[in-house]
PDB file of N, CA, C and O in Angstrom:
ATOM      1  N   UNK A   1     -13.308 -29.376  40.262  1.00  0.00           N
ATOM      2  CA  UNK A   1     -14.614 -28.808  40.522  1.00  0.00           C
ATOM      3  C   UNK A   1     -14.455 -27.740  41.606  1.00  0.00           C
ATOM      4  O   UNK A   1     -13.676 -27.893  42.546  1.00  0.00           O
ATOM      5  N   UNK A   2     -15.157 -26.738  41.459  1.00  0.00           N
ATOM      6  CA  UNK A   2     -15.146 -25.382  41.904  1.00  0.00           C
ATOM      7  C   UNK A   2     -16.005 -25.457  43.361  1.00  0.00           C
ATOM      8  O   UNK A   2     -17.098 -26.011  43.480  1.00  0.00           O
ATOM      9  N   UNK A   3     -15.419 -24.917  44.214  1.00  0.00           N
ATOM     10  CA  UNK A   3     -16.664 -24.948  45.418  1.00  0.00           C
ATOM     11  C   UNK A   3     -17.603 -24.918  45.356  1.00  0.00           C
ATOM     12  O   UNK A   3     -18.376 -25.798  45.734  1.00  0.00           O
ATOM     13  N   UNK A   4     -18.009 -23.384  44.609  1.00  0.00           N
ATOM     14  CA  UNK A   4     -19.349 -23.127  44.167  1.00  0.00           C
ATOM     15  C   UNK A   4     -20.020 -24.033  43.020  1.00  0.00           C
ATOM     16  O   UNK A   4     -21.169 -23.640  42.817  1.00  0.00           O
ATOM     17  N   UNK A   5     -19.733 -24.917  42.361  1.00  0.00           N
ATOM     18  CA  UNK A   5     -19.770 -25.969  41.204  1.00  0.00           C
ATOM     19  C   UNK A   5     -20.347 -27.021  42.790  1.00  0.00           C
ATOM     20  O   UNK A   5     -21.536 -27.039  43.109  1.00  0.00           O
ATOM     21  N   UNK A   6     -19.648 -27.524  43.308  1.00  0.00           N
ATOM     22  CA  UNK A   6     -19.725 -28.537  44.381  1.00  0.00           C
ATOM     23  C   UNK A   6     -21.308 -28.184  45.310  1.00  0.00           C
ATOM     24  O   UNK A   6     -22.247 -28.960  45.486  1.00  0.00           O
ATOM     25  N   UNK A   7     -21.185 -26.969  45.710  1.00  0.00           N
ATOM     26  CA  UNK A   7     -22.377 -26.418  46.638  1.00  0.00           C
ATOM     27  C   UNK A   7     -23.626 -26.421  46.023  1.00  0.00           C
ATOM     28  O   UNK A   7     -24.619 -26.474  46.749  1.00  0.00           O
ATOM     29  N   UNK A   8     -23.794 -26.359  44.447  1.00  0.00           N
ATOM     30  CA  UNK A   8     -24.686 -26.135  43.876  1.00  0.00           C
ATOM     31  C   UNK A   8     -25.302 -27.310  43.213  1.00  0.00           C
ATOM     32  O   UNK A   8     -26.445 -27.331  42.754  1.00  0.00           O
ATOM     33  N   UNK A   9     -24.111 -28.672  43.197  1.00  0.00           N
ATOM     34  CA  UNK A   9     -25.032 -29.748  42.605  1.00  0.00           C
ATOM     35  C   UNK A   9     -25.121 -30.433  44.372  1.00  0.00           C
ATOM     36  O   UNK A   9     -25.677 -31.516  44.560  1.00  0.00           O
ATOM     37  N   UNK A  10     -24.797 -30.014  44.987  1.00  0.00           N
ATOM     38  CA  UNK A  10     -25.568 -30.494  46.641  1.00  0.00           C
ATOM     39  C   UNK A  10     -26.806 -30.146  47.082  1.00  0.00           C
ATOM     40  O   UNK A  10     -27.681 -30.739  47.713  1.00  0.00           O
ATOM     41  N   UNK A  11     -26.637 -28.502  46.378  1.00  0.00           N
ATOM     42  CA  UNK A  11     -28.401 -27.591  46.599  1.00  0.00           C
ATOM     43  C   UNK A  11     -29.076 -28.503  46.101  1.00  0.00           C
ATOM     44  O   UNK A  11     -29.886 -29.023  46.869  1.00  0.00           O
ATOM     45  N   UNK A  12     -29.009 -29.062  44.607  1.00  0.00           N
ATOM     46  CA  UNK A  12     -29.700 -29.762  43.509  1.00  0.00           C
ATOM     47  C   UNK A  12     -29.982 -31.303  44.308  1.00  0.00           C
ATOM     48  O   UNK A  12     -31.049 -31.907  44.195  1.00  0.00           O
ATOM     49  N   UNK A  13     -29.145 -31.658  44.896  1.00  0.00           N
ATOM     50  CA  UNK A  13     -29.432 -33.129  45.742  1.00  0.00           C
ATOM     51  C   UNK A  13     -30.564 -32.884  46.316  1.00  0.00           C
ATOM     52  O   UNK A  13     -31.644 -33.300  45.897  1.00  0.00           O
ATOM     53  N   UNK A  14     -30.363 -32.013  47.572  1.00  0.00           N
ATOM     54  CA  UNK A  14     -30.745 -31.399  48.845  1.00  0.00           C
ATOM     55  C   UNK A  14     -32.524 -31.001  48.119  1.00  0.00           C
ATOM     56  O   UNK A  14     -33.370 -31.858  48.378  1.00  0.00           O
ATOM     57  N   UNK A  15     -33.014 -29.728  47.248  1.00  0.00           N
ATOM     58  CA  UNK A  15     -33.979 -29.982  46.930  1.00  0.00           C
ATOM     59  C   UNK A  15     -34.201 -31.291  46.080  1.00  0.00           C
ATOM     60  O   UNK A  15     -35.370 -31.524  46.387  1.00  0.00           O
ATOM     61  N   UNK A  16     -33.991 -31.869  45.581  1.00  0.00           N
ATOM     62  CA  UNK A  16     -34.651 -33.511  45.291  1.00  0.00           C
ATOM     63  C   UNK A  16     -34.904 -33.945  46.125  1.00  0.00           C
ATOM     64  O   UNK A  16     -36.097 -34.246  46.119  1.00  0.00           O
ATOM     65  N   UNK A  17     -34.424 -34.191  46.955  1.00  0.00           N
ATOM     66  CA  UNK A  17     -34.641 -35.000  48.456  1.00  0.00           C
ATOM     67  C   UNK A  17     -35.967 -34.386  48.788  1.00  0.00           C
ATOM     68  O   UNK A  17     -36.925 -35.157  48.728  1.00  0.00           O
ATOM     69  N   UNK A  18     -36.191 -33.203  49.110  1.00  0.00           N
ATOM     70  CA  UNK A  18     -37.064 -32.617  49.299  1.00  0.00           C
ATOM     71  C   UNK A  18     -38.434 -32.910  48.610  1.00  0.00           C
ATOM     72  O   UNK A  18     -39.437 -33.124  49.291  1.00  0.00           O
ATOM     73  N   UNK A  19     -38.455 -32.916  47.324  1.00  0.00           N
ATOM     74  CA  UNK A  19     -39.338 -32.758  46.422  1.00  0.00           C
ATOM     75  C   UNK A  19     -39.780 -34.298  46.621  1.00  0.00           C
ATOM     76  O   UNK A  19     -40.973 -34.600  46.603  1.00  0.00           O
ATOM     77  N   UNK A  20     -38.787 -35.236  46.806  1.00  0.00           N
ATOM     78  CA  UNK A  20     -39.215 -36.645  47.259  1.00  0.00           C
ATOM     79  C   UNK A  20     -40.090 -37.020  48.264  1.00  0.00           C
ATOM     80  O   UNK A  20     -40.988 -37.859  48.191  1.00  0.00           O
ATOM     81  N   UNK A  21     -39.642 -36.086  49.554  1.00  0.00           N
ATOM     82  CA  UNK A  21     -40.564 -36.442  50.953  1.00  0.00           C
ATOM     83  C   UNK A  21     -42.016 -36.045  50.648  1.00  0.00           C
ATOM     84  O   UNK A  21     -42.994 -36.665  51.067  1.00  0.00           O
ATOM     85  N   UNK A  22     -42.078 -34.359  49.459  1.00  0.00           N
ATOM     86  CA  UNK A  22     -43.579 -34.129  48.956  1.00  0.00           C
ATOM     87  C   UNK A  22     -44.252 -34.776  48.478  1.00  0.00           C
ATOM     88  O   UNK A  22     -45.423 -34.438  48.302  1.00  0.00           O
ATOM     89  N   UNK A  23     -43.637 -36.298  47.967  1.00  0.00           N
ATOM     90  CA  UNK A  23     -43.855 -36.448  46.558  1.00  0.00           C
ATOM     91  C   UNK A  23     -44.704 -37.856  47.433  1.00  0.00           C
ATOM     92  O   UNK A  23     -45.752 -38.357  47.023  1.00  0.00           O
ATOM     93  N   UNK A  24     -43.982 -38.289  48.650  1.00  0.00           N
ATOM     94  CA  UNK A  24     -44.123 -39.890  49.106  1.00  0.00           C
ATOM     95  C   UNK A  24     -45.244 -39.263  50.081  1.00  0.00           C
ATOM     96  O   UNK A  24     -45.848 -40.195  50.610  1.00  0.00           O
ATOM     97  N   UNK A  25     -45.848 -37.719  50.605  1.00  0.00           N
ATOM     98  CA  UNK A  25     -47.276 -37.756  50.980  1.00  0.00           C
ATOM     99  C   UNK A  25     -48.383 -38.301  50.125  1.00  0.00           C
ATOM    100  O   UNK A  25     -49.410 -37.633  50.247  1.00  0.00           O
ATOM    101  N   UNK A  26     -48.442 -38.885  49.647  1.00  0.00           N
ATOM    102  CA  UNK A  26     -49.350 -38.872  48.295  1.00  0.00           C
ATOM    103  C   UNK A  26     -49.473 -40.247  47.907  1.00  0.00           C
ATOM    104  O   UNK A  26     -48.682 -40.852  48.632  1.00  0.00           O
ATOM    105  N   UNK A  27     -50.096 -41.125  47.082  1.00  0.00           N
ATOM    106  CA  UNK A  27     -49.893 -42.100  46.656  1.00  0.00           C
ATOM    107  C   UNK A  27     -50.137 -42.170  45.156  1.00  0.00           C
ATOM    108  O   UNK A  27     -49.665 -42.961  44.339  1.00  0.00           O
ATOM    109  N   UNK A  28     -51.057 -41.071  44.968  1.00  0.00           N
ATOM    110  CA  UNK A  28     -50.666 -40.916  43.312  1.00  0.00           C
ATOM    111  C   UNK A  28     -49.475 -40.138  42.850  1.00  0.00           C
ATOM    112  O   UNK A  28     -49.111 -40.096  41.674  1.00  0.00           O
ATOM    113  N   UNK A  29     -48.855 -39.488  43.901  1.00  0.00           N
ATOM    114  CA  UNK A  29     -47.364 -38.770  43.654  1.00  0.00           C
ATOM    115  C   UNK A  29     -45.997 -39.781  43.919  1.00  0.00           C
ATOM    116  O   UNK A  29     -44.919 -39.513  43.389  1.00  0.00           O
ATOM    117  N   UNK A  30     -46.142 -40.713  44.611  1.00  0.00           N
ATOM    118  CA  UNK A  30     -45.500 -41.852  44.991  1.00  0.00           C
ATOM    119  C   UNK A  30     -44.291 -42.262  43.957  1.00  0.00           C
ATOM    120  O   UNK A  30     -43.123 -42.461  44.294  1.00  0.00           O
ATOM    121  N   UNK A  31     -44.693 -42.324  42.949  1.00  0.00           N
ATOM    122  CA  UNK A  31     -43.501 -42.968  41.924  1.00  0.00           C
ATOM    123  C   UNK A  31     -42.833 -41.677  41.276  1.00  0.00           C
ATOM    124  O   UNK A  31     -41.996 -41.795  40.381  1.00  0.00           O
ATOM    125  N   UNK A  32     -43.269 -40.343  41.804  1.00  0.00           N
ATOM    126  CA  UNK A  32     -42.647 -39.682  41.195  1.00  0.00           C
ATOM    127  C   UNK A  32     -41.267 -39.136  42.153  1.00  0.00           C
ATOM    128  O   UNK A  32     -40.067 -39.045  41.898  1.00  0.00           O
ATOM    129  N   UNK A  33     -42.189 -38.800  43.502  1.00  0.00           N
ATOM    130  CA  UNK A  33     -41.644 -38.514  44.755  1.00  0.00           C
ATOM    131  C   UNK A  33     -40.243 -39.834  44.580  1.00  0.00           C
ATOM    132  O   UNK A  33     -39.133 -39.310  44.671  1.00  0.00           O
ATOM    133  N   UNK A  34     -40.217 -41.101  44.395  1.00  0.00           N
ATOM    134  CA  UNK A  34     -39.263 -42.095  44.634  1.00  0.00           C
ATOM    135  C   UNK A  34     -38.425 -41.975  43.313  1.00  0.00           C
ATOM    136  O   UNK A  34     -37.397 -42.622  43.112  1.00  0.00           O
ATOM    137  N   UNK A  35     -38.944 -41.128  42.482  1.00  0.00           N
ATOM    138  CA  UNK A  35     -37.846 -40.669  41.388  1.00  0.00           C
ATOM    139  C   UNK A  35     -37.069 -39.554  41.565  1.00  0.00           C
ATOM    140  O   UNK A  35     -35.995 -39.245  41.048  1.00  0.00           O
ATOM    141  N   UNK A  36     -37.643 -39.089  42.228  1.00  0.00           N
ATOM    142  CA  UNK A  36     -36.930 -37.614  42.502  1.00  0.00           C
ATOM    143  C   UNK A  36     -35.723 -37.903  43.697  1.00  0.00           C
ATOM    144  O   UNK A  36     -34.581 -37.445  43.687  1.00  0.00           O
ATOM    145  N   UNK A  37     -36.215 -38.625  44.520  1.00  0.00           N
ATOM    146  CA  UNK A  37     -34.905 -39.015  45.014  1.00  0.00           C
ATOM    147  C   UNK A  37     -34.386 -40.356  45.119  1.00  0.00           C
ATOM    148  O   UNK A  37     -34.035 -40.898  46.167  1.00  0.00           O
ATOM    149  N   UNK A  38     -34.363 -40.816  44.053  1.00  0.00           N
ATOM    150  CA  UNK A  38     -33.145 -41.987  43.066  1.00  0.00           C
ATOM    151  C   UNK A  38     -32.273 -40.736  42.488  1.00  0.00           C
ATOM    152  O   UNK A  38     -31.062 -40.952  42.424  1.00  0.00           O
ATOM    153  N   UNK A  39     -32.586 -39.860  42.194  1.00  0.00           N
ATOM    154  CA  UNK A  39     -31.933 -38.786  41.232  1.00  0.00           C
ATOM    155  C   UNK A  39     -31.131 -37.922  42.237  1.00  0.00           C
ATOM    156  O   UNK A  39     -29.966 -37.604  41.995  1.00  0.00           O
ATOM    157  N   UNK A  40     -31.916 -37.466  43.619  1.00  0.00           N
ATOM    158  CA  UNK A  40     -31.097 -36.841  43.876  1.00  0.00           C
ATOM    159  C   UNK A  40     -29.834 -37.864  44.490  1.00  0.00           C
ATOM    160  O   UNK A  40     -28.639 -37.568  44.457  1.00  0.00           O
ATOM    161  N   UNK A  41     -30.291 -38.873  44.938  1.00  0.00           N
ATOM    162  CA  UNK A  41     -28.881 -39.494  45.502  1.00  0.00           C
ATOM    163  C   UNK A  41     -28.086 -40.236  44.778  1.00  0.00           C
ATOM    164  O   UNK A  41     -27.239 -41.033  45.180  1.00  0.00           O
ATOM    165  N   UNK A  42     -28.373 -39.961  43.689  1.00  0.00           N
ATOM    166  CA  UNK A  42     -26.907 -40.436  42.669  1.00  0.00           C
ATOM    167  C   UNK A  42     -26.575 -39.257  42.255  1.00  0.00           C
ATOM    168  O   UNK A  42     -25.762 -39.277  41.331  1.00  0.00           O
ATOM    169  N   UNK A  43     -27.018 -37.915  42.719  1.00  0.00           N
ATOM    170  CA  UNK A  43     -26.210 -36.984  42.415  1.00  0.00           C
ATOM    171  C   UNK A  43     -25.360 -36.721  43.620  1.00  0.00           C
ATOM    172  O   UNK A  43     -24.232 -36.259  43.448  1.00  0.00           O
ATOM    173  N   UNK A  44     -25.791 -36.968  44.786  1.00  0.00           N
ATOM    174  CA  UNK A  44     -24.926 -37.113  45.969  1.00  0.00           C
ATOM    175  C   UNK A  44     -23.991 -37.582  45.787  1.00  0.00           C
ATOM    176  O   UNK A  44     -22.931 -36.957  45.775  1.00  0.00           O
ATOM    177  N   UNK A  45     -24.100 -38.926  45.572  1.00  0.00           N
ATOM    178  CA  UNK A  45     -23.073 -39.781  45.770  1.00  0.00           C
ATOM    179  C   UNK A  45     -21.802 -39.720  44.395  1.00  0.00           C
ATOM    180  O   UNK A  45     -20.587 -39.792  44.575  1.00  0.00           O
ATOM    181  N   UNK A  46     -22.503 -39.570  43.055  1.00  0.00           N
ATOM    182  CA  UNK A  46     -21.268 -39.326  42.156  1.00  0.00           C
ATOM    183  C   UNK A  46     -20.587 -37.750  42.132  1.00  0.00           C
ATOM    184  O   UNK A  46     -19.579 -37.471  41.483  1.00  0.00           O
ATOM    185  N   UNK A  47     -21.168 -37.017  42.774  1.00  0.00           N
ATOM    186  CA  UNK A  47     -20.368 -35.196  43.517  1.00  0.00           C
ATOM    187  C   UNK A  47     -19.255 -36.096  44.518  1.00  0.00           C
ATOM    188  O   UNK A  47     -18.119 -35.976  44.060  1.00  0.00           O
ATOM    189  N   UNK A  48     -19.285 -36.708  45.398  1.00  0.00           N
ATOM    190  CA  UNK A  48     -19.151 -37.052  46.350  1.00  0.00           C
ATOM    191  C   UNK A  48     -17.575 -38.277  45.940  1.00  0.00           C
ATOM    192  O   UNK A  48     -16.537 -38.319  46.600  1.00  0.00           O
ATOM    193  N   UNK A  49     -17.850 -38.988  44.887  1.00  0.00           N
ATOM    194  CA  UNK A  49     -16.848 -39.641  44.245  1.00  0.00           C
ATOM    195  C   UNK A  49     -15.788 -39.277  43.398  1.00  0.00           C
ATOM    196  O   UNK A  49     -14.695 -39.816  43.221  1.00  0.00           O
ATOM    197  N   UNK A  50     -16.648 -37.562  42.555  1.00  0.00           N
ATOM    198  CA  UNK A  50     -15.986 -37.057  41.839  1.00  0.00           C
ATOM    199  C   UNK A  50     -14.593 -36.568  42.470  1.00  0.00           C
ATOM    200  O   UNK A  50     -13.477 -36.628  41.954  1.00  0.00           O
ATOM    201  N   UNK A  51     -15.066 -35.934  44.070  1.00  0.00           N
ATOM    202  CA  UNK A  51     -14.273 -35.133  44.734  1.00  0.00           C
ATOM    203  C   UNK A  51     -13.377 -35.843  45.767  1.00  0.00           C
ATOM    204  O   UNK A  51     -12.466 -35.226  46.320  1.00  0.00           O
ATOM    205  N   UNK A  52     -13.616 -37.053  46.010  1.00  0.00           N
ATOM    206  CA  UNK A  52     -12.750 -37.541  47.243  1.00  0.00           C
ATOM    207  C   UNK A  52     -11.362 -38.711  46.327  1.00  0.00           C
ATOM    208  O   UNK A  52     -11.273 -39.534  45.415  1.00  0.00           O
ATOM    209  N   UNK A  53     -10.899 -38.329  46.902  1.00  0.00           N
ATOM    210  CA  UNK A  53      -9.429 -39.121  46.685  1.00  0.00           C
ATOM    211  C   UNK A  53      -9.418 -40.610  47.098  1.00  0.00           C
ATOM    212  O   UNK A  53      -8.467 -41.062  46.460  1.00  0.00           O
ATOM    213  N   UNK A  54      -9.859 -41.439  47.688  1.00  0.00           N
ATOM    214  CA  UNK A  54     -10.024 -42.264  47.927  1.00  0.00           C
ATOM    215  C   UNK A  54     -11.512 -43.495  47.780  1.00  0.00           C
ATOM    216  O   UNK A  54     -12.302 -44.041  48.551  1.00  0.00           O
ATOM    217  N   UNK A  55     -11.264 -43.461  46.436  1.00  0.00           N
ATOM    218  CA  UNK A  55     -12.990 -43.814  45.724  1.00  0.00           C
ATOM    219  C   UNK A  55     -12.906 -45.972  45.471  1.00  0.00           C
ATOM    220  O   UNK A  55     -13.669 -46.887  45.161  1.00  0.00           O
ATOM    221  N   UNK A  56     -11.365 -45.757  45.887  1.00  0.00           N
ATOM    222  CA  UNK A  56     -11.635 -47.270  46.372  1.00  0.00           C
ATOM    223  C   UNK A  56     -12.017 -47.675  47.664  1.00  0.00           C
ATOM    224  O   UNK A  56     -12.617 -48.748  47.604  1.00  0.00           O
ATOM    225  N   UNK A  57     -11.938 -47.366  48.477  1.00  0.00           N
ATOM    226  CA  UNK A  57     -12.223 -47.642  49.567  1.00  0.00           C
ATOM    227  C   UNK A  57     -13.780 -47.656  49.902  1.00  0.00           C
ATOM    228  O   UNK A  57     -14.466 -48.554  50.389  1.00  0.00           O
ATOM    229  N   UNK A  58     -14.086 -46.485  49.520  1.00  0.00           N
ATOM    230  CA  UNK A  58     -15.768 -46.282  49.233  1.00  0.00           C
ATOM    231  C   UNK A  58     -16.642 -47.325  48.686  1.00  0.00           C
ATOM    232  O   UNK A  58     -17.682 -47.716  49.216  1.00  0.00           O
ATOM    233  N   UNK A  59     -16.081 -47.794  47.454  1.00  0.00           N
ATOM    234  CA  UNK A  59     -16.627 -48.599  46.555  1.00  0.00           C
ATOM    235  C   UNK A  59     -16.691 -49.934  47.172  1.00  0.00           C
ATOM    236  O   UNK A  59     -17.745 -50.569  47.185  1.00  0.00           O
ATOM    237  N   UNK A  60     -15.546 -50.400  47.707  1.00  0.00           N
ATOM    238  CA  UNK A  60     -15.235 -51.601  48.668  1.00  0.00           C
ATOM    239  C   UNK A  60     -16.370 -51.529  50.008  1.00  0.00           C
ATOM    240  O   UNK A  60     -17.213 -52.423  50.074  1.00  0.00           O
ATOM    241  N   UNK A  61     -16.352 -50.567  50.933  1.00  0.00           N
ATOM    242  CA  UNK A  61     -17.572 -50.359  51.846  1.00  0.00           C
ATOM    243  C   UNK A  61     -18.723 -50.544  51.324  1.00  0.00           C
ATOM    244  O   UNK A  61     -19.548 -51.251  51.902  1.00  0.00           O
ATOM    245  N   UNK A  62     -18.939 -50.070  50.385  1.00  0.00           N
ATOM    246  CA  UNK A  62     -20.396 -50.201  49.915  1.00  0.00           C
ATOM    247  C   UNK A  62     -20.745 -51.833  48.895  1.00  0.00           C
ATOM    248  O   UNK A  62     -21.799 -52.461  48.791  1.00  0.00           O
ATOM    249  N   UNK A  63     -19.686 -52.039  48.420  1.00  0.00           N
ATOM    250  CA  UNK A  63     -20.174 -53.225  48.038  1.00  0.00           C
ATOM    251  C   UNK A  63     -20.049 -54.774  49.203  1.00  0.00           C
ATOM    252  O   UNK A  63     -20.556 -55.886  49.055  1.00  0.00           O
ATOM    253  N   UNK A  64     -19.351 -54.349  50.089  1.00  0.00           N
ATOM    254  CA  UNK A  64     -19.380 -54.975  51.539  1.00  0.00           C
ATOM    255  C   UNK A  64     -20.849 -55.087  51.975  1.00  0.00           C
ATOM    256  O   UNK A  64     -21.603 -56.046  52.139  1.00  0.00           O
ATOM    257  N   UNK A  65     -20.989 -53.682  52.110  1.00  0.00           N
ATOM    258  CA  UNK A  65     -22.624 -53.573  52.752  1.00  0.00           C
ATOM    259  C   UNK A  65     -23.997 -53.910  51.793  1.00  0.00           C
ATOM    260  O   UNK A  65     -25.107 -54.321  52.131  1.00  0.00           O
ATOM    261  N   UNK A  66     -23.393 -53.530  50.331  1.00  0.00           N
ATOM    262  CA  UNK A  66     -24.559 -53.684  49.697  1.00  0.00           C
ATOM    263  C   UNK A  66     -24.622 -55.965  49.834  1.00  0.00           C
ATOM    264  O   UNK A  66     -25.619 -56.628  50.121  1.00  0.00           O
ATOM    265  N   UNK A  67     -23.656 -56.333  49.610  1.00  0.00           N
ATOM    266  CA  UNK A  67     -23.488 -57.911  49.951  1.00  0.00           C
ATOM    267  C   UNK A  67     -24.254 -58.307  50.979  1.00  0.00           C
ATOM    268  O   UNK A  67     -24.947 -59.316  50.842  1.00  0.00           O
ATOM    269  N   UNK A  68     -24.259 -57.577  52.187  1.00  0.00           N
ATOM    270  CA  UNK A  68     -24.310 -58.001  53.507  1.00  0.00           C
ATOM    271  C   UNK A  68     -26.252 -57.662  53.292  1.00  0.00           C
ATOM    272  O   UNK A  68     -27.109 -58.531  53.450  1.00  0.00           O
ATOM    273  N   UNK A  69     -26.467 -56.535  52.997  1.00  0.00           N
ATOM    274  CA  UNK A  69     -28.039 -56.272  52.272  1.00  0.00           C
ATOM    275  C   UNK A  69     -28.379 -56.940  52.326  1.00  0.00           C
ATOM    276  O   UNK A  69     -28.895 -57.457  53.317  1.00  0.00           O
ATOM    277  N   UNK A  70     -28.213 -57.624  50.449  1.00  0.00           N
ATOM    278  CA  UNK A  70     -28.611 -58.529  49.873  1.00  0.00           C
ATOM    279  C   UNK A  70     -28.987 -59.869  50.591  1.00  0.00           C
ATOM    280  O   UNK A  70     -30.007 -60.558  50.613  1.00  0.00           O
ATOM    281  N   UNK A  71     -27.567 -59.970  51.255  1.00  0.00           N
ATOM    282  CA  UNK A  71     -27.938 -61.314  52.198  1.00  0.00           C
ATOM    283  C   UNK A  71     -28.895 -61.307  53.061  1.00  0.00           C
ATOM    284  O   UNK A  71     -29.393 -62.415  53.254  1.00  0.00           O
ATOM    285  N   UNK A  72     -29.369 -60.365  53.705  1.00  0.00           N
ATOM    286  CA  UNK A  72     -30.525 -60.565  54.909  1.00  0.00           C
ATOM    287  C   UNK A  72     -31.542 -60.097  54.126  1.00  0.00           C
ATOM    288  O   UNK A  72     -32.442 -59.823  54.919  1.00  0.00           O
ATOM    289  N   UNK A  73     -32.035 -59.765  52.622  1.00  0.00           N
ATOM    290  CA  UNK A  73     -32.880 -59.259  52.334  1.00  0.00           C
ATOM    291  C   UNK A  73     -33.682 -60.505  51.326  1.00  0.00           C
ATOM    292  O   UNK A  73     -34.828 -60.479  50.877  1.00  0.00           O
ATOM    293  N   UNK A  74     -32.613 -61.577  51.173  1.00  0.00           N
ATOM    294  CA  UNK A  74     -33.035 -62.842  50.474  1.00  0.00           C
ATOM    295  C   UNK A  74     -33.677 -63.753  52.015  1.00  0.00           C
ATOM    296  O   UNK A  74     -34.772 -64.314  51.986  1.00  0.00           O
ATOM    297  N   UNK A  75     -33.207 -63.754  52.672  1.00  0.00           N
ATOM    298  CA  UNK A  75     -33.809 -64.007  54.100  1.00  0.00           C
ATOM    299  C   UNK A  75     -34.993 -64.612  54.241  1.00  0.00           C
ATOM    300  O   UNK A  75     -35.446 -65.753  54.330  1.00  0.00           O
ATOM    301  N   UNK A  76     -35.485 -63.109  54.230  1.00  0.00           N
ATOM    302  CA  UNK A  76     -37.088 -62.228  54.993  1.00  0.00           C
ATOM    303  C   UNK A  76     -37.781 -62.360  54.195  1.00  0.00           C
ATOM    304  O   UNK A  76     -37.661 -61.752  53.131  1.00  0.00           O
ATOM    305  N   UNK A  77     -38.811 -63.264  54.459  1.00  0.00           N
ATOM    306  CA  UNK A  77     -40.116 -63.395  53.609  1.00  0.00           C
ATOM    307  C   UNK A  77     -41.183 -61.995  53.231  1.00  0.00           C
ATOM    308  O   UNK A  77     -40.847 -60.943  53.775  1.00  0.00           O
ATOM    309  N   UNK A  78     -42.223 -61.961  52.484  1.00  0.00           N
ATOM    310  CA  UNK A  78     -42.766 -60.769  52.181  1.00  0.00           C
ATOM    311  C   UNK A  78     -43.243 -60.431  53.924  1.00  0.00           C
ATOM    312  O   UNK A  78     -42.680 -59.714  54.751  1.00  0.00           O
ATOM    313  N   UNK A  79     -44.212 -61.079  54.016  1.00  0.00           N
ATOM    314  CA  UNK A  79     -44.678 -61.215  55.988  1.00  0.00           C
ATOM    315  C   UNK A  79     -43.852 -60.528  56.647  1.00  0.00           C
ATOM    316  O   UNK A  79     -44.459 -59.852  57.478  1.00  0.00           O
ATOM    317  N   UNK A  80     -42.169 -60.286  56.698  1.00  0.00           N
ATOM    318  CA  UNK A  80     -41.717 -59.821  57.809  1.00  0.00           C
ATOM    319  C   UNK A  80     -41.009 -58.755  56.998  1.00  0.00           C
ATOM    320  O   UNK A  80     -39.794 -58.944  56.963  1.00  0.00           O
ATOM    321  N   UNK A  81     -41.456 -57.618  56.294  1.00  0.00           N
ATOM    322  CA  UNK A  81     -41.236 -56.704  55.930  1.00  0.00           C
ATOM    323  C   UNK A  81     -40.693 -56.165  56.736  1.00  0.00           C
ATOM    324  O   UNK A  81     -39.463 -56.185  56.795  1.00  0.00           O
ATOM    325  N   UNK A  82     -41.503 -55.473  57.662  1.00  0.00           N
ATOM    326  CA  UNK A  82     -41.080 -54.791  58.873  1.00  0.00           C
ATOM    327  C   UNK A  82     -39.726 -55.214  60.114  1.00  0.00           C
ATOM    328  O   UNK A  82     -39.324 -54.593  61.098  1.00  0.00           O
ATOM    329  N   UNK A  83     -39.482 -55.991  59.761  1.00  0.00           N
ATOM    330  CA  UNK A  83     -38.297 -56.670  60.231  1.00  0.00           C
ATOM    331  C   UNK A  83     -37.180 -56.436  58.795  1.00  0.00           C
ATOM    332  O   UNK A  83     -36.082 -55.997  59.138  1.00  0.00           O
ATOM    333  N   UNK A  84     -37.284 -56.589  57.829  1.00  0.00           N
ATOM    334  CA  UNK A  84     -36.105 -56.039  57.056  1.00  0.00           C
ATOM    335  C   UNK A  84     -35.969 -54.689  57.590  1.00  0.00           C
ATOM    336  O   UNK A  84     -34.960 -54.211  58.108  1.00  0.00           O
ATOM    337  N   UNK A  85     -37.060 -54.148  57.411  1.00  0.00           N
ATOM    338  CA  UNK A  85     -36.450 -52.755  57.434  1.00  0.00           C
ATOM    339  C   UNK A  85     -35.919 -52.567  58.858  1.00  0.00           C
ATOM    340  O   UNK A  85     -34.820 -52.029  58.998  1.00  0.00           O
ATOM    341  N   UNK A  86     -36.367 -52.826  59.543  1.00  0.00           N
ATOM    342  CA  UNK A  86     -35.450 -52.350  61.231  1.00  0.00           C
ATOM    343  C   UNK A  86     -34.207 -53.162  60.570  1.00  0.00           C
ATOM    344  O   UNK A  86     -33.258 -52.656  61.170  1.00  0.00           O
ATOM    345  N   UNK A  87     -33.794 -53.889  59.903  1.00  0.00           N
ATOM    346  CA  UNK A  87     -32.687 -54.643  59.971  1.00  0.00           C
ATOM    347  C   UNK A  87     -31.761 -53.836  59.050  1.00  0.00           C
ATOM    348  O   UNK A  87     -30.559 -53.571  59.072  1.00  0.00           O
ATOM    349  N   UNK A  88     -32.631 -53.590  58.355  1.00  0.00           N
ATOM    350  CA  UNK A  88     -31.427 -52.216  57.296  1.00  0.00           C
ATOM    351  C   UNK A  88     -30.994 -51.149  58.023  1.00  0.00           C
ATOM    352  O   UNK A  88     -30.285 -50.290  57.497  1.00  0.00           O
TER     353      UNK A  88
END
């Protein structure tokens, strides 16, 4: 993948992200805004896998952390929402 190939599906992240924060002012825009960036950050992250040499290690961190998540997120009752999230 070409620099300019690389820079341009980051632009494409970068506005999603964007179009997301517009999207989560809103509450009838809400599910669209939280689609727009599910999309952009799996375009992050598979640019991001495509290009690095070391995509085990990555995968291992994240399924470490996504574990460690899971575990404090089975926890926390609905009530202490606000406590997951400071905890994430």
């Amino acid at each position: 993948m070409s620099a300019n190939q690389l820079a341009l599906w980051y632009l494409a992240a970068s506005v999603l992200f964007i179009l997301a924060l517009k999207g989560l002012s809103s509450p009838v825009l809400a599910r669209r805004g939280n689609l727009f960036g599910m999309i952009g950050m799996a375009i992050a992250v598979l640019v991001t896998l495509a290009i690095t040499k070391k995509v085990a290690f990555i995968l291992i961190a994240a399924a470490i952390g996504g574990t460690i998540g899971a575990l404090v997120a089975r926890r926390v009752q609905m009530t202490q929402m606000p406590q997951l999230v400071a905890a994430m």
